[in-house]
C-alpha positions as CSV (number, residue, x, y, z in Angstrom):
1,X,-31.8,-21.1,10.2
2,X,-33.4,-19.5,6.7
3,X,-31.1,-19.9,3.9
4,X,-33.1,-17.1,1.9
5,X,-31.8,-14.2,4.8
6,X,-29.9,-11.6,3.5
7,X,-27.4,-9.8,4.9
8,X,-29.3,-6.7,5.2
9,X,-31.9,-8.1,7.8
10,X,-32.5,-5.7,11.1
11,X,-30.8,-8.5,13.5
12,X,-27.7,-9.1,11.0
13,X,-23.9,-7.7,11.1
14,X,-24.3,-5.2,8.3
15,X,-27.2,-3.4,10.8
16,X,-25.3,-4.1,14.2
17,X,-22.2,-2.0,12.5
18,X,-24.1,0.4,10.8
19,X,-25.6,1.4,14.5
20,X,-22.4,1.5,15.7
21,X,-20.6,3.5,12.4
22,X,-23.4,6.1,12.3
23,X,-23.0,7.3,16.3
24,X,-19.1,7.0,16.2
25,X,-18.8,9.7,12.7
26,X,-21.4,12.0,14.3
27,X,-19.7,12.3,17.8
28,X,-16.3,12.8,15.7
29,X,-17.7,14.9,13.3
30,X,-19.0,17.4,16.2
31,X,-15.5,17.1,18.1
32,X,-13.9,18.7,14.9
33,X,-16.7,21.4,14.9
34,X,-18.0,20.0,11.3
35,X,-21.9,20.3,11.5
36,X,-24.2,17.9,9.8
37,X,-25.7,21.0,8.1
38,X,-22.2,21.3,6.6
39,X,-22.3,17.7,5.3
40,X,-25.6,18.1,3.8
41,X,-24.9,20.7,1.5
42,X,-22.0,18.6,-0.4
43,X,-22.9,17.8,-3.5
44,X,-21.4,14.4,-3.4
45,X,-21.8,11.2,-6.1
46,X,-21.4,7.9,-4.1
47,X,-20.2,5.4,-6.6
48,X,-20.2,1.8,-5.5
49,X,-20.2,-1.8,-7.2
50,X,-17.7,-4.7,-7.2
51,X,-15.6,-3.3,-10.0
52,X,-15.3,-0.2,-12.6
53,X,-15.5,1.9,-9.6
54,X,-12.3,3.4,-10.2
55,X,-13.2,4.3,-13.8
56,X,-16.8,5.2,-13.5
57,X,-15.7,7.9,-10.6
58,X,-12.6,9.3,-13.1
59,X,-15.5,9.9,-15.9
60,X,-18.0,11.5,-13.7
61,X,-15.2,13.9,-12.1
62,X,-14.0,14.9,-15.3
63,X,-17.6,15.4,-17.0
64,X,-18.2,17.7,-14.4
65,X,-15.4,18.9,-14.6
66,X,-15.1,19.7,-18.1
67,X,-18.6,21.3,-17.7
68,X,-16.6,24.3,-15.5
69,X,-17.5,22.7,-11.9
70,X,-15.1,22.6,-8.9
71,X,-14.7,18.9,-8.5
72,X,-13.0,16.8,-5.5
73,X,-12.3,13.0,-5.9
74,X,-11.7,10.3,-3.2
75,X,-10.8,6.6,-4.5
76,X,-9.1,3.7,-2.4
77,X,-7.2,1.9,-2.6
78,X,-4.0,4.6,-4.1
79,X,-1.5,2.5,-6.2
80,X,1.6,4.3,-4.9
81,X,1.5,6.7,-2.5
82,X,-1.9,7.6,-0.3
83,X,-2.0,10.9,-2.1
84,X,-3.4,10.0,-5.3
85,X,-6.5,9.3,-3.1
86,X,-7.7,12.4,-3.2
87,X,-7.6,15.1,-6.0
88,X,-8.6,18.3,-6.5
89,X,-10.3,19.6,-9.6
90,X,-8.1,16.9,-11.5
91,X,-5.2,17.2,-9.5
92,X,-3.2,14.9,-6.6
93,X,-2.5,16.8,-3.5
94,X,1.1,17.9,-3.8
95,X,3.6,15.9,-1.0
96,X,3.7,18.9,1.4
97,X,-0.2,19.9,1.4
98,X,-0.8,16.1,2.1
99,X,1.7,16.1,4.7
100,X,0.5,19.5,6.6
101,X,-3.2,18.0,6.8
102,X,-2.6,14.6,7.8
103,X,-0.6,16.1,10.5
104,X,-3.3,18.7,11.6
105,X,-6.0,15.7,11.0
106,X,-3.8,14.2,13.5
107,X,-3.4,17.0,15.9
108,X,-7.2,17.6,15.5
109,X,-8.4,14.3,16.6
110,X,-6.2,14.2,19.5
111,X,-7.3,17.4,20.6
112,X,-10.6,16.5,20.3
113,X,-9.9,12.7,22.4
114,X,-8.5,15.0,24.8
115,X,-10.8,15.2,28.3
């Protein structure tokens, strides 16, 4: 047992999922027809930490925002409804657009399970 091992060691949980994550998003990525080609050219800021997240990610989005970019934001957890999850330069998804693509997300992954 070594008290100084950190969770980021080859042999430890963090590894054993992240070689089980990566495979699992590729394969689903390719049965919705999104390439990793696509994925590369987002321009995406990752912003992680134990807290501020929220705030730090509403600053950045409306910096570049305010600076005449096209902006998307993803935070989670929402507070009320799932929606305010994601918004679009500044915007929450309106109830019906959510609706319609969780419903084709849905009808897209089925199709894709399908043999």
């Amino acid at each position: 047992h070594n008290p100084y091992r950190t969770e980021r060691e080859p042999n430890s949980t963090y590894h054993v999922r992240r070689r089980q994550t990566i495979p699992f998003l590729k394969n689903h990525l390719k049965r919705l027809g999104i390439t990793q080609e696509a994925i590369r050219k987002l321009k995406i800021i990752h912003v992680a930490g134990s807290k501020g997240k929220g705030s730090t990610a509403a600053f950045i989005e409306r910096i570049l925002r305010t600076a005449g970019l096209k902006t998307a934001l993803f935070t989670s957890p929402h507070l009320i409804h799932p929606r305010e999850r994601i918004c679009i330069n500044g915007y929450a998804m309106d109830e019906m657009e959510f609706a319609k693509g969780v419903v084709k997300l849905y009808h897209d992954i089925e199709a894709a399970e399908a043999p």
